[in-house]
C-alpha positions as CSV (number, residue, x, y, z in Angstrom):
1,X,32.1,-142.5,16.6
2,X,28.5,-142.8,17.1
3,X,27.1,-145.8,15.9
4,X,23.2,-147.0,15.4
5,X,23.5,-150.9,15.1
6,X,19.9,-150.9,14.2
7,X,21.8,-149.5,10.6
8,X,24.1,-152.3,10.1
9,X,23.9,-156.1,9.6
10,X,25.3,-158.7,12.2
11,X,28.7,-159.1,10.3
12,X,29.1,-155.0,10.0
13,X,28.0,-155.1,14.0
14,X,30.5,-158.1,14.2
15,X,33.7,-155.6,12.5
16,X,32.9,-152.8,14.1
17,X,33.0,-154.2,17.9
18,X,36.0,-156.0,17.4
19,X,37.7,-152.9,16.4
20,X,36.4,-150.4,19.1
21,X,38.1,-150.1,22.9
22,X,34.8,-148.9,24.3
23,X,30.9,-149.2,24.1
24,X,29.3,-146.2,25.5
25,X,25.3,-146.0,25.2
26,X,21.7,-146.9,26.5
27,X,21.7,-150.4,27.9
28,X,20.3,-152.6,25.5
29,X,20.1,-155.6,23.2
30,X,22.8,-154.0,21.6
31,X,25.2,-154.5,24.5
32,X,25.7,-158.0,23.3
33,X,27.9,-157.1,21.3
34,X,30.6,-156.6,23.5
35,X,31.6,-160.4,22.5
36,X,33.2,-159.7,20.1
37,X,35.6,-157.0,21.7
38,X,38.5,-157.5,22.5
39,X,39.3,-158.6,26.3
40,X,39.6,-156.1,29.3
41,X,37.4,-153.4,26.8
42,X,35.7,-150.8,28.4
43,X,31.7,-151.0,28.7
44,X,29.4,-147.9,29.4
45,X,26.0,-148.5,29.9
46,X,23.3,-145.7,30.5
47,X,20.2,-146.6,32.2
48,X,17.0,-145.4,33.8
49,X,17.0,-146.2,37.5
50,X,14.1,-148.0,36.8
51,X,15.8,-150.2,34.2
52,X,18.3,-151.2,36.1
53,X,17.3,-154.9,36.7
54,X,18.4,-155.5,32.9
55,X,22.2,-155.0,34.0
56,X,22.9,-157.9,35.7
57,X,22.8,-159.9,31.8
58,X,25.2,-157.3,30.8
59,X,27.7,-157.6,33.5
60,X,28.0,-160.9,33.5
61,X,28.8,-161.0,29.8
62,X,31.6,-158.5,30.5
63,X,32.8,-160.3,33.6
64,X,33.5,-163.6,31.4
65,X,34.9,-161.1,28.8
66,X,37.2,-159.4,31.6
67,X,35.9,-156.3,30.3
68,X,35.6,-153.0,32.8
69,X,31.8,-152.6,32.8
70,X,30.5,-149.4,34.4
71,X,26.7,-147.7,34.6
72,X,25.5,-144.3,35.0
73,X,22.1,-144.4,36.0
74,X,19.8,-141.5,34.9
75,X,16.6,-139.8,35.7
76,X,14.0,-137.6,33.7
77,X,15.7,-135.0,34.8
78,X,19.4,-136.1,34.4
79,X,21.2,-133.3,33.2
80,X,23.6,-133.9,29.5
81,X,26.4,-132.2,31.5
82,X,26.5,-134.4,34.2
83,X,26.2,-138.2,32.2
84,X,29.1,-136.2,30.0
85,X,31.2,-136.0,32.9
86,X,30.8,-139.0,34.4
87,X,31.6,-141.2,30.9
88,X,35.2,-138.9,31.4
89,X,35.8,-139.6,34.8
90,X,34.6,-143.7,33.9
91,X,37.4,-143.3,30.5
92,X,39.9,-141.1,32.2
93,X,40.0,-144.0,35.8
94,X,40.0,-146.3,33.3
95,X,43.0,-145.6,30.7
96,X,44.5,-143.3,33.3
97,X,44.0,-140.4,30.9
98,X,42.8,-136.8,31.3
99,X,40.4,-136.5,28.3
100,X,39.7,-133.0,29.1
């Protein structure tokens, strides 16, 4: 499900965390969320290399949280095909799947 939080107020945010087993996006403000998910969730954060100094806020939320927090750090020139693969390979480890 793709989800916009910007579209939704805090308690819709709220109901929708606590019911999803992942958060897979652009870091951001939106990130915080992961509070109210459930423990040991999984947490996929997308991020400019240059951004990357914003993560440490977001792992340490997860850590207390005991979630499995993982970023794939992307350029300009970062192809769709290869951040598609890697949130599989992140969920497959993870749940010990085989998505695809």
């Amino acid at each position: 499900m793709i989800i916009d939080f910007a579209k939704y107020s805090i308690n819709e945010q709220i109901k929708i965390c606590a019911s999803a087993w992942a958060i897979i996006g652009c870091e951001g403000a939106a990130f915080v969320n992961q509070i109210f998910m459930e423990k040991k969730s999984l947490i996929i954060a997308i991020c400019y290399n240059h951004d990357l100094h914003h993560i440490p806020f977001q792992s340490t939320i997860a850590k207390y949280m005991n979630h499995e927090f993982n970023t794939i750090p992307i350029t300009n020139t970062t192809d769709i095909k290869l951040i598609l693969n890697n949130i599989l390979s992140i969920v497959n480890n993870y749940y010990n799947i085989n998505i695809l």
